[in-house]
N, C-alpha and C positions, 0 to 999 in steps of 0.2 A: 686892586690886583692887576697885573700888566700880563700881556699875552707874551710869550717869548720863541722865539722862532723854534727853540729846543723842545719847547711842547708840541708845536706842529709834526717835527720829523719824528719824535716818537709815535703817536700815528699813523705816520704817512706809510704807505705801502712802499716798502725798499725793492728797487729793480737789480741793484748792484749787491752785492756779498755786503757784508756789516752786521748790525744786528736787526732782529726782525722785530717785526708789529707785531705786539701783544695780539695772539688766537685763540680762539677757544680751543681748548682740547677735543676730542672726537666724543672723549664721555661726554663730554656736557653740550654736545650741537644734539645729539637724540633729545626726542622729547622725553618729557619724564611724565609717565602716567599718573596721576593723583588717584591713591586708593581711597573707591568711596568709603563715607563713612555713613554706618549704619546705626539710627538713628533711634533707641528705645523707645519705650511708651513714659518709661519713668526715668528720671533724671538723677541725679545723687542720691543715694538709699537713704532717705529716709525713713525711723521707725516711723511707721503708720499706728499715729495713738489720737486720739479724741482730739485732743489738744491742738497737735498738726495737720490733722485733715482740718480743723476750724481756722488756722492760721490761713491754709489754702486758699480759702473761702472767703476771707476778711479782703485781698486784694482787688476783687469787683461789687460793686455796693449791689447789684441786683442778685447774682447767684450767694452771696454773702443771707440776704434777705431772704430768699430762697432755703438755704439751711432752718436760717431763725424760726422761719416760720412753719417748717415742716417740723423743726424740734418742738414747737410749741404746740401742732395738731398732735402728733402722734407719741411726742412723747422725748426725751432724753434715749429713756433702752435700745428702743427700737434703731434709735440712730449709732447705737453705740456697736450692736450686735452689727449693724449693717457694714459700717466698720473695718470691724473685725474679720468682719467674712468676705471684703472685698476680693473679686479677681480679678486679675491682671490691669490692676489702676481703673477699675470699674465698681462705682458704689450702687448698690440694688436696693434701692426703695418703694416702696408699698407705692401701689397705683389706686389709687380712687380717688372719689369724687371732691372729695377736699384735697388732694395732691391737684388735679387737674384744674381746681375753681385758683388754688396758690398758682400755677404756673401761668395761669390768663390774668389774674391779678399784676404778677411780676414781669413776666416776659410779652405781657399783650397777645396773647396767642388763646385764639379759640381751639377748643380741644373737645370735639363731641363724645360722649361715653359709650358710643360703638365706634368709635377709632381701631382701625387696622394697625397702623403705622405711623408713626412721629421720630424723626430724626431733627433733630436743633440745632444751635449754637447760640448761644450769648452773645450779643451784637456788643457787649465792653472788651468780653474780656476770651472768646472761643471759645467756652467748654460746653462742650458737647451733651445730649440728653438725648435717648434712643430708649424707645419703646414699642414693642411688636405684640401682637396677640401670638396664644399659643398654634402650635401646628393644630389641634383638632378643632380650630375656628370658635372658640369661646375668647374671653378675655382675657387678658395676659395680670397676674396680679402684680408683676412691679413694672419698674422703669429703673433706667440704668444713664447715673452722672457719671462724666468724666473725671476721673480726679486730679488728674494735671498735675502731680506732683514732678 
């Protein structure tokens, strides 16, 4: 492709009458503000059924192993109810001594049984795991998975 002098004057800035150099119009020299966007906890609605929070969970081999093995201490029901009762993309699971001995087994995290406070993440894959005792200073009976949907 060859340069041709007709391409130069159509850019060039015109001193004399003729026709002018392509400008922006006035609307479009402002800036144009990007409206943020505001970012849910959960992403395409999904129905929240046994089935999909398990699909969830299959995409990091540790919090994946983490399910299994809580299904297998405490039970299918328990997992199923917990579930169901989920709020706002937050699954509540039973807190004891064999939850806490699974998540040092899986995640390598010592966890002492008068623990105050545990906030996590999965080093694969981010989802988060938060547990507090209660306000009157006993121990807190569950802990609370992110469910990343």
């Amino acid at each position: 492709m060859t340069h041709s002098f007709e391409q130069d004057a159509q850019y060039a800035p015109q001193t004399s009458g003729g026709q002018k150099s392509p400008q922006r119009s006035s609307a479009n020299k402002k800036k144009r503000h990007k409206k943020q966007r505001v970012r849910t906890h959960t992403s395409p609605q999904v129905p929240l059924t046994y089935t999909n929070v398990l699909k969830q969970f299959i995409a990091c081999s540790r919090c994946s192993t983490l399910l299994a093995g809580y299904r297998l201490l405490h039970g299918a029901a328990p997992l199923e109810q917990a579930i169901a009762n989920q709020q706002d993309g937050w699954l509540t699971l039973q807190w004891d001594k064999q939850t806490r001995e699974l998540l040092h087994k899986i995640y390598d995290v010592r966890i002492e049984g008068d623990s105050i406070y545990l906030d996590m993440s999965c080093e694969e894959c981010q989802r988060r795991f938060s547990y507090k005792e209660k306000a009157d200073g006993s121990l807190g009976e569950t802990f609370q998975v992110d469910l990343k949907l």
